[in-house]
C-alpha positions in Angstrom: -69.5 60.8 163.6 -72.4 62.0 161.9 -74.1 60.1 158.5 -77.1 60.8 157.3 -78.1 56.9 157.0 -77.1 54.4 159.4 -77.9 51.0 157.8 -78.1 47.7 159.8 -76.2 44.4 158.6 -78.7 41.7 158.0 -80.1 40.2 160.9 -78.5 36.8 161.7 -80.3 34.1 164.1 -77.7 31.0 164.0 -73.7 30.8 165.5 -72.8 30.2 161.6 -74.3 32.8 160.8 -72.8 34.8 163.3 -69.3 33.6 162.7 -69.9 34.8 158.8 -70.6 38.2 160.2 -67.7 38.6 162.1 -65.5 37.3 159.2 -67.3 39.9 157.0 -66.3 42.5 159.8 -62.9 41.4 159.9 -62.5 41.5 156.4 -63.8 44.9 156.1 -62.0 46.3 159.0 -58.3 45.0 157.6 -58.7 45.9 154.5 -60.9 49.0 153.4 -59.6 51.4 155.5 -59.9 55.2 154.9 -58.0 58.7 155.2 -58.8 62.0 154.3 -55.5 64.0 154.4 -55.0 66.7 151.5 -51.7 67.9 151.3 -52.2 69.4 154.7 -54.2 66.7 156.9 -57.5 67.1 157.2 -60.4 66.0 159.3 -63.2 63.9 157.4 -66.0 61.5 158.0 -66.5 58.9 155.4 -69.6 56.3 155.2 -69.3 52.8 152.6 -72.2 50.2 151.7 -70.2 47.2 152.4 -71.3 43.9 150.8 -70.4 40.3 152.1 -71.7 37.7 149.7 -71.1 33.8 150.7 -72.9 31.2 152.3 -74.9 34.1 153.8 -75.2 37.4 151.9 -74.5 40.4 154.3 -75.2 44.4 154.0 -74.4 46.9 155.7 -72.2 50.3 156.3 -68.9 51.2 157.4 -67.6 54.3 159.2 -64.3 55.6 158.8 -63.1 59.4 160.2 -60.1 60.9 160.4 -60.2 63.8 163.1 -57.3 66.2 164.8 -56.8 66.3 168.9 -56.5 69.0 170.8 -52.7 67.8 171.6 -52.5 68.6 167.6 -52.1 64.5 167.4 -54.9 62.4 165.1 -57.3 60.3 165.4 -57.6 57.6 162.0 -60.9 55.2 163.7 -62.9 52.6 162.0 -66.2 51.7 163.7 -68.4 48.9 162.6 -71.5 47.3 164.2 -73.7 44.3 163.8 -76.7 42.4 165.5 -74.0 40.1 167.0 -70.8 41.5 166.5 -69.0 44.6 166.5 -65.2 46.2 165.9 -63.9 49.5 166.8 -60.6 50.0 165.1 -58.3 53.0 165.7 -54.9 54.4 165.2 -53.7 57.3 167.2 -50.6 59.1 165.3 -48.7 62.0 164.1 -48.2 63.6 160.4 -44.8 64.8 159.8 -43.7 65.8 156.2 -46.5 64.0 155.0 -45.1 60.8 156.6 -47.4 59.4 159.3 -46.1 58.6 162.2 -48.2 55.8 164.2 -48.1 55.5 168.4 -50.7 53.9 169.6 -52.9 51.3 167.7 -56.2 49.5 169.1 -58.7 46.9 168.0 -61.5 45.0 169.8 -64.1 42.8 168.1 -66.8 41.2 169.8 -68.9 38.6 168.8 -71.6 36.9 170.7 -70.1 37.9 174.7 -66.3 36.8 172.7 -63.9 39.0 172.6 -60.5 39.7 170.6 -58.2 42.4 171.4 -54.9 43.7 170.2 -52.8 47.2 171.2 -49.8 48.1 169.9 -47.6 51.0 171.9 -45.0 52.9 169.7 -42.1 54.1 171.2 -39.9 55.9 168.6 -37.1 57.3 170.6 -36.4 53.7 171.5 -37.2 52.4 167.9 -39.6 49.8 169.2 -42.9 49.1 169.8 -45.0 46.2 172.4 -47.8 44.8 171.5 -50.6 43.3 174.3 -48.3 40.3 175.3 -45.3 42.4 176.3 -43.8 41.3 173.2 -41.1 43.9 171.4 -40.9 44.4 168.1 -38.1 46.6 166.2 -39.2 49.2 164.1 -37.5 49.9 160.8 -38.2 53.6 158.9 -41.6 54.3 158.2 -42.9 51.1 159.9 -47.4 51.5 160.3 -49.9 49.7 161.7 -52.4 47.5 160.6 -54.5 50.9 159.9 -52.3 53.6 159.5 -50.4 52.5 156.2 -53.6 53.0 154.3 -53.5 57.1 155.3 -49.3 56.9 154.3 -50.6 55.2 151.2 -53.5 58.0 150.4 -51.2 60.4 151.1 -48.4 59.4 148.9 -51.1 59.2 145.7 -51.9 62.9 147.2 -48.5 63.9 146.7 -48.0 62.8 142.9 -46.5 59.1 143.8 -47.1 56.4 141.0 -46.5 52.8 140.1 -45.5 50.2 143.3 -45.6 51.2 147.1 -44.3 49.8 149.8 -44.7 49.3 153.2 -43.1 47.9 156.4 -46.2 47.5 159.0 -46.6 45.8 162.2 -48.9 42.3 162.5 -48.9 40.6 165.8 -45.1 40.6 167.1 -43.3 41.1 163.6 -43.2 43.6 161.2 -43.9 42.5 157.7 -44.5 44.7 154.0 -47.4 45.5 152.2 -46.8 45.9 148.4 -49.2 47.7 146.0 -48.7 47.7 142.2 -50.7 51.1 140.4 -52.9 48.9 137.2 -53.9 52.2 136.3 -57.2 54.5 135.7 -61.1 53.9 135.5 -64.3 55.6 135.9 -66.2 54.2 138.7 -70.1 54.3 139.6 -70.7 55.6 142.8 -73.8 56.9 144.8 -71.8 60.8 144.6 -71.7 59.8 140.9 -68.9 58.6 138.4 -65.9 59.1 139.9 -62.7 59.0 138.2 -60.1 56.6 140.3 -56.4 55.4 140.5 -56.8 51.9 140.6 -54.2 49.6 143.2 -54.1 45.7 143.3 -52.6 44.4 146.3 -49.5 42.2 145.5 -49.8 39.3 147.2 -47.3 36.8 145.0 -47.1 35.0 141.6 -48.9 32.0 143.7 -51.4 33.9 145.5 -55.4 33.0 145.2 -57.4 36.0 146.9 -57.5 39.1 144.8 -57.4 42.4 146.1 -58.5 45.8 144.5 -58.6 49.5 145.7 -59.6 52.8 143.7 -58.9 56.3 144.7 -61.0 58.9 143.9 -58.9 61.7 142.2 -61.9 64.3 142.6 -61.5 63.6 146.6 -58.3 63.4 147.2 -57.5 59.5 146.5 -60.2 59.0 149.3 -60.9 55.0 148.7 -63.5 55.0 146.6 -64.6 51.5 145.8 -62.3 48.0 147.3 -63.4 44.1 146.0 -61.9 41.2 147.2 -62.1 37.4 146.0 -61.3 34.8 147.9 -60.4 31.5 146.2 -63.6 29.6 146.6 -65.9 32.5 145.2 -66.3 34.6 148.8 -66.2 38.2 148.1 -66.3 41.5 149.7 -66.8 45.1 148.6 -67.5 48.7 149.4 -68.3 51.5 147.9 -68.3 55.0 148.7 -71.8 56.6 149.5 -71.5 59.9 151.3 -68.4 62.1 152.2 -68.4 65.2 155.1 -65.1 67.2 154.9 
């Protein structure tokens, strides 16, 4: 990918501190995902100043690019790095109709010589997909995975869908759905400027005690262009975008 700027998270010297860091990367990976399909899918590379801010504040940048294969297949990858942890994040996949069709999904994070892995193989004539324990799991219509439902979600803002979305997506060995209710419009403040954005909250329940908001930018094609999150006990995490290569 190329960025102009490739900012370091801050430097960490203690386990703790290292184990914030890779919840920060989690967080980030899970749930600021990006796409850049228009109403025909295409390539993009996309960089965010991510923020952490807990115990022990954290800055840094995130990489997201969205690239076609010479098998006319795509590439949706997330790559993020730190002093002692790292994730790489992709989604291998078809688009069809503007529905997105996932087949392979991969994740690795490392943090101090630890690893955590997960794969997910999609096979769609059989309706099914395995994860890295050999364990099946039955697809239902339009099922993603943990990345690809954000690209299905850009590109159903692309295509003039409003109000809730919904979608069935694959965690571990089950599948389970992702609801998002439209609040509305706002202007945002960006590094590429104000950017005027369709504003998501993730529905998480009447009960529920982490707070999750995405905007769209409508100039970009509903590329994400700021996410916040607040956790309970005051933990938060953002990004915003800061420079965009279509």
């Amino acid at each position: 990918m190329l960025f102009s700027q490739h900012a370091p998270f801050a430097t960490c010297h203690t386990k703790a501190q290292a184990k914030t860091t890779s919840l920060a990367l989690t967080c980030f990976t899970l749930l600021l995902a990006i796409s850049q399909p228009a109403w025909a899918a295409k390539a993009y590379q996309a960089t965010y100043t991510a923020s952490f801010k807990a115990q022990v504040n954290i800055n840094g940048t995130l990489k997201r690019s969205l690239t076609e294969q010479q098998n006319g297949q795509w590439l949706f990858k997330d790559d993020i790095s730190a002093l002692l942890a790292s994730i790489k994040e992709s989604s291998e996949l078809r688009i069809k109709n503007n529905k997105v069709i996932p087949l392979k999904y991969q994740y690795l994070r490392k943090v101090i010589g630890k690893k955590k892995k997960q794969t997910i193989s999609f096979d769609w004539a059989k309706n099914q997909a395995v994860n890295k324990n050999s364990q099946v799991i039955t697809l239902k219509d339009n099922t993603q995975d943990p990345l690809s439902y954000q690209l299905q979600l850009q590109l159903d803002l692309q295509n003039g869908h409003r109000g809730n979305f919904e979608y069935p997506y694959t965690k571990k060995n089950k599948i389970e759905r992702l609801k998002f209710i439209e609040v509305g419009s706002e202007v945002i403040d960006t590094p590429l400027g104000k950017l005027k954005s369709i504003k998501l909250k993730l529905d998480r329940g009447p009960n529920a005690k982490r707070e999750t908001f995405i905007w769209f930018s409508i100039k970009h094609n509903f590329i994400i262009s700021q996410l916040k999150q607040t956790e309970a006990d005051g933990k938060s995490y953002s990004i915003v975008l800061k420079e965009l290569k279509l």
